[in-house]
BALUMGU-881059 format. One record per residue (C-alpha): x, y, z; residue in one letter; residue number from 1. Coordinates in Angstrom, 3 decimals, decimal comma. Layout:
BEGIN
[[X Y Z] 'A' NUM]
...
// end
This chain:
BEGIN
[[-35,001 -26,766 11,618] 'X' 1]
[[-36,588 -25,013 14,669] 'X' 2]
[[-35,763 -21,542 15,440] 'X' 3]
[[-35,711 -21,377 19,602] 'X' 4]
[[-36,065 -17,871 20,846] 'X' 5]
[[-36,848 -16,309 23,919] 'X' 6]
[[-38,400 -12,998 24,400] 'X' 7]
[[-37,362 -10,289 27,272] 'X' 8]
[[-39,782 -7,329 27,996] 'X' 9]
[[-40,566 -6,055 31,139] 'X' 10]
[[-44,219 -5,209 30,047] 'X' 11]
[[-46,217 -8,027 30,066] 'X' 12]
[[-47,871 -7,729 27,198] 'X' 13]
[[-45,178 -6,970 24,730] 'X' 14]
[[-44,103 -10,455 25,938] 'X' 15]
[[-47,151 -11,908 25,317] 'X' 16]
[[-48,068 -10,941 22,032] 'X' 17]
[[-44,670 -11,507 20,869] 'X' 18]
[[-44,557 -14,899 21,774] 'X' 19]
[[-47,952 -15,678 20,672] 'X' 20]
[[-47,254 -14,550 17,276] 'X' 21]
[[-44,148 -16,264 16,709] 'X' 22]
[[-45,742 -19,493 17,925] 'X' 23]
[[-48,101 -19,902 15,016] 'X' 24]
[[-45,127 -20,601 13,075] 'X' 25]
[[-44,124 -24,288 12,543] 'X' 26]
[[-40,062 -23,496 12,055] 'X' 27]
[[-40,235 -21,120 15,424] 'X' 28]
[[-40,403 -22,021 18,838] 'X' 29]
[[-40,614 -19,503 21,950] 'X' 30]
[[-38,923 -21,385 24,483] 'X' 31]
[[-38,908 -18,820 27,588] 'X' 32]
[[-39,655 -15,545 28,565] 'X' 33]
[[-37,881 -13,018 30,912] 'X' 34]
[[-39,093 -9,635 32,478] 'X' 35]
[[-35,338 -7,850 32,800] 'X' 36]
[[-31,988 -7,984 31,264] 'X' 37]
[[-30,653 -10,581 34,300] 'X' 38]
[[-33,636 -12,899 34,094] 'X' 39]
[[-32,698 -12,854 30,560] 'X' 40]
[[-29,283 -14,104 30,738] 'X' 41]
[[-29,977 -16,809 33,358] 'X' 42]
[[-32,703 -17,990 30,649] 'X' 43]
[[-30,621 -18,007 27,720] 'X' 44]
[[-27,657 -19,526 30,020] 'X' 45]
[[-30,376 -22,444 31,088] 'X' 46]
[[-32,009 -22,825 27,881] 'X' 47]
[[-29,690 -21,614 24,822] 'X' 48]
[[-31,872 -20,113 22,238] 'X' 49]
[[-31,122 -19,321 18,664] 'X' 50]
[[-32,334 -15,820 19,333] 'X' 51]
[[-32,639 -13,619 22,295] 'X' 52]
[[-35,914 -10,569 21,098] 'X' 53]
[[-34,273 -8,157 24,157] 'X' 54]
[[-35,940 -4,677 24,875] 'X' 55]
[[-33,576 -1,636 25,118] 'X' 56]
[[-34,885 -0,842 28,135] 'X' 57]
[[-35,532 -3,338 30,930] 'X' 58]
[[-34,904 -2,568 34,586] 'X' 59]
[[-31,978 -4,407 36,542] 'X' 60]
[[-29,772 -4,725 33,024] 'X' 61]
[[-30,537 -2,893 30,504] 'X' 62]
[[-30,907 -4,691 26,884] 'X' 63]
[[-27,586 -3,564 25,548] 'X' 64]
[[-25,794 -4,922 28,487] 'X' 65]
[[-27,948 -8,662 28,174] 'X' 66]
[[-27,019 -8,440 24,411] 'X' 67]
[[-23,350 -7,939 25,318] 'X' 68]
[[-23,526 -11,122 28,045] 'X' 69]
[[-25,907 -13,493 26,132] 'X' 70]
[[-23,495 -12,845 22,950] 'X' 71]
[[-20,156 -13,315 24,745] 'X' 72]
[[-20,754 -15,843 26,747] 'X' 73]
[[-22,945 -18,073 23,606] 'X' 74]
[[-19,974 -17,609 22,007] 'X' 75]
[[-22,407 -16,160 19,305] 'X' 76]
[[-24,619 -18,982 19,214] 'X' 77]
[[-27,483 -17,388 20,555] 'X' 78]
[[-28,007 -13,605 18,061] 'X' 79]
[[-29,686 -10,478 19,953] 'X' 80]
[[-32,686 -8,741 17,883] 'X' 81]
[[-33,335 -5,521 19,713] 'X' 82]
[[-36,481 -4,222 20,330] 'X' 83]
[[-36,640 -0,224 19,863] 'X' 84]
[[-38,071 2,073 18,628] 'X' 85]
[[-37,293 5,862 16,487] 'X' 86]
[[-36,854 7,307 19,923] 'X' 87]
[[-33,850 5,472 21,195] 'X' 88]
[[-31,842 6,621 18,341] 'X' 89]
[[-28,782 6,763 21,197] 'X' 90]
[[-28,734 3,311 21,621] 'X' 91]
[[-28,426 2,081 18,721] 'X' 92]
[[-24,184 2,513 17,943] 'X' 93]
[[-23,874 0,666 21,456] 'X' 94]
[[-26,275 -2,265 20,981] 'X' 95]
[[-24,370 -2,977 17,710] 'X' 96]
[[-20,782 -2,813 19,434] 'X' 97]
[[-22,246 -5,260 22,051] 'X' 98]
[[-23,106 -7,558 19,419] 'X' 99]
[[-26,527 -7,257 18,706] 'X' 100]
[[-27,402 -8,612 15,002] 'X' 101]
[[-30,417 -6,411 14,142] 'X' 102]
[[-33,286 -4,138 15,330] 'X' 103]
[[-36,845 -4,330 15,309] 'X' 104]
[[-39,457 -1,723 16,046] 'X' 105]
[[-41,763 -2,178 18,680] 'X' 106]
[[-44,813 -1,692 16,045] 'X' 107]
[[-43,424 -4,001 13,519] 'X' 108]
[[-46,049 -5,952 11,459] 'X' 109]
[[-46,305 -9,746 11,897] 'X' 110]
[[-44,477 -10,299 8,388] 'X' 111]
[[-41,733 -8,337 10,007] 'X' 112]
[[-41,606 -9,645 13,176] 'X' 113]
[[-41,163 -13,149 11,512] 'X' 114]
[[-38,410 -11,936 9,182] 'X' 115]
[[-36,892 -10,260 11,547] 'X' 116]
[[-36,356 -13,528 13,597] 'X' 117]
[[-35,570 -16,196 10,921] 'X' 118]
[[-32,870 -13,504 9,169] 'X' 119]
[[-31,271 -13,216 12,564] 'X' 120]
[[-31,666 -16,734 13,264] 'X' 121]
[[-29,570 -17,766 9,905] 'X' 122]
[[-26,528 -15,458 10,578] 'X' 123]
[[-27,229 -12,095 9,289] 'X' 124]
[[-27,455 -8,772 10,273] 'X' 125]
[[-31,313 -6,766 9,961] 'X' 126]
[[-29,986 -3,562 8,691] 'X' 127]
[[-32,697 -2,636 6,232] 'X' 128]
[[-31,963 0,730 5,427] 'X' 129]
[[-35,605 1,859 6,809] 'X' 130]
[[-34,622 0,579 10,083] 'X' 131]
[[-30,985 0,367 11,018] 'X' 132]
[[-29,721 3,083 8,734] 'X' 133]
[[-31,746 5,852 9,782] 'X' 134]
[[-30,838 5,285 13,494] 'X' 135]
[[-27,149 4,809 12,786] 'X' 136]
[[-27,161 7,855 10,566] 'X' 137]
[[-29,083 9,932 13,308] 'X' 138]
[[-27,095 8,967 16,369] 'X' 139]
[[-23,698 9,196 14,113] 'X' 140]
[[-24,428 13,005 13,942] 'X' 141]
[[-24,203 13,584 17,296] 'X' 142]
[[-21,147 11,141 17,840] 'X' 143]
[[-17,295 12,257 17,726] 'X' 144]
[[-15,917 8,790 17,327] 'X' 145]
[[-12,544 7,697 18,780] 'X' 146]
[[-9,738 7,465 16,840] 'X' 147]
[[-10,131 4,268 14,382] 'X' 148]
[[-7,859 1,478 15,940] 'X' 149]
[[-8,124 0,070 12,324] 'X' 150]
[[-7,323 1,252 9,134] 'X' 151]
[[-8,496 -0,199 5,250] 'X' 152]
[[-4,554 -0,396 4,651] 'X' 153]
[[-4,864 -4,315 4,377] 'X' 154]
[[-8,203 -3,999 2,026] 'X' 155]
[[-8,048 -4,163 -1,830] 'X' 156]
[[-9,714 -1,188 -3,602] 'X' 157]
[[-12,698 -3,571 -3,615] 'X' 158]
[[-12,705 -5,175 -0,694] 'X' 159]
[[-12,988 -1,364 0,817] 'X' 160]
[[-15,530 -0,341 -2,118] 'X' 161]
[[-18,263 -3,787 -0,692] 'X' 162]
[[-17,351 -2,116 3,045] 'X' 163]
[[-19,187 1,151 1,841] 'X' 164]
[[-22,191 -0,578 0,137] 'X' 165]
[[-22,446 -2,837 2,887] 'X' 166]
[[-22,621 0,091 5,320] 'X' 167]
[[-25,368 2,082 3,014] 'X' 168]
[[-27,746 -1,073 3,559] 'X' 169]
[[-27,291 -2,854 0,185] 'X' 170]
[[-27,818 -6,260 0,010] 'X' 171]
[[-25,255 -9,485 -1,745] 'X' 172]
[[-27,508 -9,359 -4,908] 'X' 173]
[[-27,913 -5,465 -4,752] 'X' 174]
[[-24,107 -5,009 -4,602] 'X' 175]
[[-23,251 -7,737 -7,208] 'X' 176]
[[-25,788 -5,785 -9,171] 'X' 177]
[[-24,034 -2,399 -8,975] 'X' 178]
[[-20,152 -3,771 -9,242] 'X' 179]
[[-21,432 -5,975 -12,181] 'X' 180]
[[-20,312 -9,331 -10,569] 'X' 181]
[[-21,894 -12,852 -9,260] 'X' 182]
[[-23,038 -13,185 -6,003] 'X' 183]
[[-20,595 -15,744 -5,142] 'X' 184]
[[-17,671 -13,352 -6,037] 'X' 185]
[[-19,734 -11,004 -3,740] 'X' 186]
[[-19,617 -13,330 -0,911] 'X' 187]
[[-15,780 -13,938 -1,218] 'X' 188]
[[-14,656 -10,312 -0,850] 'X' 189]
[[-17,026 -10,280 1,920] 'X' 190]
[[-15,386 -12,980 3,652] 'X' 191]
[[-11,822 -11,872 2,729] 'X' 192]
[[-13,292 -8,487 4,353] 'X' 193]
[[-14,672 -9,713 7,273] 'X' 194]
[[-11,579 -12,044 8,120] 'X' 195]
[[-9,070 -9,122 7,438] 'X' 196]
[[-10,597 -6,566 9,559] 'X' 197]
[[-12,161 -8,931 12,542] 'X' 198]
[[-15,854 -8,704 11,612] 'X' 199]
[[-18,860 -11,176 12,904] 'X' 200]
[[-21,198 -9,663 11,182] 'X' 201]
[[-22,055 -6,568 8,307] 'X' 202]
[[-23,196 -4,809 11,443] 'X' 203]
[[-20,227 -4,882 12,551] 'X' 204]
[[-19,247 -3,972 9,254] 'X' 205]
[[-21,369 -0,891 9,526] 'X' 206]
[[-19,639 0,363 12,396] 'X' 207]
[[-16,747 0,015 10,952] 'X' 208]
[[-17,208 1,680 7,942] 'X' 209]
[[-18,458 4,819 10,001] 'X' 210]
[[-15,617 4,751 12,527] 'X' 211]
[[-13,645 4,991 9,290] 'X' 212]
[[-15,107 7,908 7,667] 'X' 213]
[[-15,881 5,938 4,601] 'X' 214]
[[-19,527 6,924 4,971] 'X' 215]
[[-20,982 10,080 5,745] 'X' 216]
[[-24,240 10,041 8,239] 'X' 217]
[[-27,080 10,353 6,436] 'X' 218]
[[-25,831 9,444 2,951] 'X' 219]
[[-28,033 6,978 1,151] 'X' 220]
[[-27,146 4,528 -1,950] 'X' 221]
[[-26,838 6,198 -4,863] 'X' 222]
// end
């Protein structure tokens, strides 16, 4: 299967040498390119990618606001991989509640870059914990979150205990490893979790977890 993506950037460039890389893969295909946020969603709209690369910043609409419009209207088909960097630590709490799946730093290696893409691509969320934790944990700090509009009322004890681990970056196989169970019993209180409390994705989750209090900024797995 062919991974279709497009890449949005307003520098020139960036664009190219994205797309260049990810071309020299045989199981990824860049199928257009757009130099704002609104060229972005007309391309996505025209061509309907499996992944949208969007820069944070782009003039006319922003990347958070493309992730929020590519996202709703694909339905979810087509996943937003944000391009940032440690500087835009603001951003990153509102490109996750728009519905962007991941990050990916603007001087990521080509092994990265790749991964990035095909994790993205296949339904998961990037949140390696040298990435997407620091920036949540940063920007968190400076955050007074609403009121949660949800509570962990409806969550068994471990349903709410994989929320936590989920939020401090660990992966199916690292949590099965610490709660001394299979993956597959892993991926059913995920899924119990995630249908319970509304989630698409464990960055969702993340935010979640956060809004709840059930992690701390800046804590780390233990």
């Amino acid at each position: 299967m062919v991974i279709r993506v497009i890449v949005a950037d307003d520098q020139a460039v960036v664009r190219t040498a994205f797309s260049s890389l990810l071309d020299t893969q045989e199981d990824i295909e860049v199928v257009g390119e757009a130099r704002d946020g609104e060229e972005a969603v007309r391309v996505v709209a025209e061509l309907r990618p499996d992944v949208a690369l969007l820069d944070i910043r782009m003039p006319r609409l922003g990347g958070i606001d493309a992730a929020r419009e590519i996202v709703t209207a694909s339905g979810g088909a087509t996943k937003a991989l944000m391009l940032t960097t440690f500087g835009l630590d603001e951003y990153v709490y509102d490109a996750l509640t728009a519905g962007a799946s991941g990050f990916l730093l603007k001087d990521a290696t080509f092994p990265e870059l790749l991964h990035a893409v095909r994790v993205v691509a296949d339904g998961h969320a990037l949140l390696a914990p040298e990435i997407t934790g620091r920036l949540i944990a940063e920007f968190t700090r400076q955050r007074v979150s609403a009121p949660p509009v949800r509570s962990v009322e409806g969550l068994t004890a471990r349903e709410a205990e994989v929320l936590v681990l989920i939020a401090q970056g660990l992966s199916n196989a690292d949590i099965a490893a610490r709660l001394t169970i299979t993956d597959h019993t892993v991926k059913t209180h995920i899924n119990r979790l995630f249908a319970k409390m509304g989630l698409r994705d464990r960055a969702q989750a993340v935010i979640l977890a956060y809004e709840l209090g059930l992690v701390v900024a800046g804590t780390r797995a233990g």
